[in-house]
N, C-alpha and C positions, 0 to 999 in steps of 0.2 A: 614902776617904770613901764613904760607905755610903746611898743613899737609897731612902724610897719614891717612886711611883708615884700623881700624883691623876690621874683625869679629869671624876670627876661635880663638879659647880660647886656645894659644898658647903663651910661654914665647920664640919659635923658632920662630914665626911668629913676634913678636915684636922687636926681637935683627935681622931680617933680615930687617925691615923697618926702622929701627936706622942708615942701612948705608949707606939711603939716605941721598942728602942736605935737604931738609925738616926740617922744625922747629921742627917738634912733630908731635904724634899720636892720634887720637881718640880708644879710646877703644868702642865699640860699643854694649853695655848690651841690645840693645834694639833687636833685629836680629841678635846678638849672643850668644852664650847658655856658657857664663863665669857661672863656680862655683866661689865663694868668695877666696877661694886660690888663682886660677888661675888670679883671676881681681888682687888681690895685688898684687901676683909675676911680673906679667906683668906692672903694675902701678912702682915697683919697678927698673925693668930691664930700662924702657924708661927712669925714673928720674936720674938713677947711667951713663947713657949716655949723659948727658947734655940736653936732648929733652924735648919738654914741654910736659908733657902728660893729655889729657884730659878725661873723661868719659861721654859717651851716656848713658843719664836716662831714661826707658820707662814714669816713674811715679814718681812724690812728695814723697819719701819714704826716711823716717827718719834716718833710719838705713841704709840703703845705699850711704845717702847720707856722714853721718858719717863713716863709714867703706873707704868712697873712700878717702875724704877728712883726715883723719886719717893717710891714708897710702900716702899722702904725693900730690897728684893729684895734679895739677896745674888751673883745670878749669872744672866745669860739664856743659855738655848742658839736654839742658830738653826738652825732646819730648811733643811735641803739646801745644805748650802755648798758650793759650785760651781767657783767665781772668786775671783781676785786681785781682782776689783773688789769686789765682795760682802763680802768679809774687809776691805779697804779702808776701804766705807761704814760697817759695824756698827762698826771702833775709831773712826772720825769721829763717828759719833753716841750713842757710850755713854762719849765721855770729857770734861773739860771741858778748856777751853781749855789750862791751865797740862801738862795731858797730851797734849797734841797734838788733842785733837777740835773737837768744835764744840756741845757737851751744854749746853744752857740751865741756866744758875744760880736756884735762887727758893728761897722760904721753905716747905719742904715735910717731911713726916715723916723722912726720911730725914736733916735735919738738925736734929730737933725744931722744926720752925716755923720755924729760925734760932738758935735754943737754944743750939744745941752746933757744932762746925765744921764750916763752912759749904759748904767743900769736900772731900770723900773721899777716898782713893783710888779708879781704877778698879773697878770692878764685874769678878766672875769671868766670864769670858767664853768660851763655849764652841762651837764649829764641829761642826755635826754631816757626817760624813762619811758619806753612802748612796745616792750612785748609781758607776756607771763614770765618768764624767764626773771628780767629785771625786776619785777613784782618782789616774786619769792626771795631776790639776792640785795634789797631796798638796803637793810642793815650793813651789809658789807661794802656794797658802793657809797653809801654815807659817812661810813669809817675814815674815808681819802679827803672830805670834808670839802666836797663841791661849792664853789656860791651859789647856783640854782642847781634845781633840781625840774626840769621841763618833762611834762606830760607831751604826748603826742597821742593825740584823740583816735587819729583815724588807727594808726600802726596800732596803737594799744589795744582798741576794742578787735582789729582784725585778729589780734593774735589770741583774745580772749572768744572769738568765735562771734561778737556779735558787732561785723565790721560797719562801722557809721551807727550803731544805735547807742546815744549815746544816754540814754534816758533806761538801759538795760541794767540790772541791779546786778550784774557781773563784771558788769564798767565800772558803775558809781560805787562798787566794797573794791574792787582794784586802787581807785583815787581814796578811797579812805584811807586801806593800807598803806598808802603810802605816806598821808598826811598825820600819820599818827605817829611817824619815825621823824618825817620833816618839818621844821618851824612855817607856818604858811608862809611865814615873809622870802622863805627861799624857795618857795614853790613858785612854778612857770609855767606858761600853759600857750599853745599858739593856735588860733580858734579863728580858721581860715574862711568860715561862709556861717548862717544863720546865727550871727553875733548877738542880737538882741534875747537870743533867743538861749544861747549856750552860755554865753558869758555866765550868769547867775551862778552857775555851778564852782567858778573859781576867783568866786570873791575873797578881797582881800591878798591875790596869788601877788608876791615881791615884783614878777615880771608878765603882762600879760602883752603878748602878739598877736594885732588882729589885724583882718581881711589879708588878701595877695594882690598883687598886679592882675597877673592873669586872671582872676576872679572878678576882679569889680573889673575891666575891660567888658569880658564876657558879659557879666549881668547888665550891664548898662546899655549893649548894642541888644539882647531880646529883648530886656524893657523898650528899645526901641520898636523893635520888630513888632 
């Protein structure tokens, strides 16, 4: 699976990234400043185009996590998973009851009003792996049996000391360890700028995210300059 990159909190930014080949979108709540409207409408726009649309979590939050999935989302990723507890909590509150969670049942778009049936399967559910921390605790947050399991380049190497080098053999035995507990097909990886360049390293990964909004904006006006 193949996705772009949103962060400006635009329903134009989203129907411009829809017409890519690209599977789907990540919405990005964590580094971009979405109000609640704007995350729906844009959760909307991506769904009514055939795209998978995803949601970046900063945080375990109940009501967001409901409000995304509600409006129809296809998969939330969760920044900095840590813990067995933390892995724990998100399958308890993004599943309902008949799956083990405890996800409030209502009449909401995701089941047309009540329209269509009423309960889903689980939601795609993703663990972002980027600090040392998660490193060490890879076995136990794989135990809760994520579908991906997402690398975060910049987070991961800053927390291993060698922030942005990603060619540091402290980064590269990190992404081993990890790859050696995970199937690569459920490995993830979001590879925000010198694509040509990083990609190589997560061949094969189930879900790879590449470029942002804001980035290729930027590069394109000094390639202007």
């Amino acid at each position: 699976m193949r996705l772009s990159w949103q962060q400006i909190p635009s329903t134009v930014i989203s129907d411009l990234l829809c017409q890519n080949s690209l599977d789907g979108i990540v919405l990005d709540t964590e580094h971009g400043c979405f109000n609640n409207e704007t995350l729906y409408n844009c959760i909307q726009l991506i769904m009514a185009y055939g795209k998978k649309c995803f949601v970046r979590l900063t945080e375990i939050n109940k009501t967001l996590i409901r409000f995304c999935l509600d409006a129809g989302a296809n998969g939330l990723i969760f920044s900095t998973i840590e813990t067995e507890q933390q892995a724990k909590e998100i399958h308890q509150l993004c599943k309902f009851p008949i799956f083990g969670g405890t996800r409030g049942l209502g009449l909401v778009k995701q089941n047309k009003w009540g329209y269509s049936k009423l309960v889903s399967s689980p939601p795609i559910l993703i663990a972002q792996i980027e600090t040392k921390k998660a490193i060490n605790n890879i076995k136990k947050i794989v135990f809760y049996q994520f579908d991906y399991y997402m690398i975060g380049p910049y987070d991961l190497s800053a927390s291993l000391g060698v922030p942005g080098q990603f060619d540091e053999g402290v980064y590269l035995g990190a992404l081993e360890r990890v790859q050696k507990t995970v199937p690569i097909e459920q490995m993830a990886v979001h590879v925000p700028r010198d694509i040509k360049k990083q990609i190589k390293k997560y061949k094969n990964y189930g879900i790879i995210a590449v470029g942002m909004d804001t980035i290729a904006l930027l590069d394109f006006y000094k390639k202007l300059g």
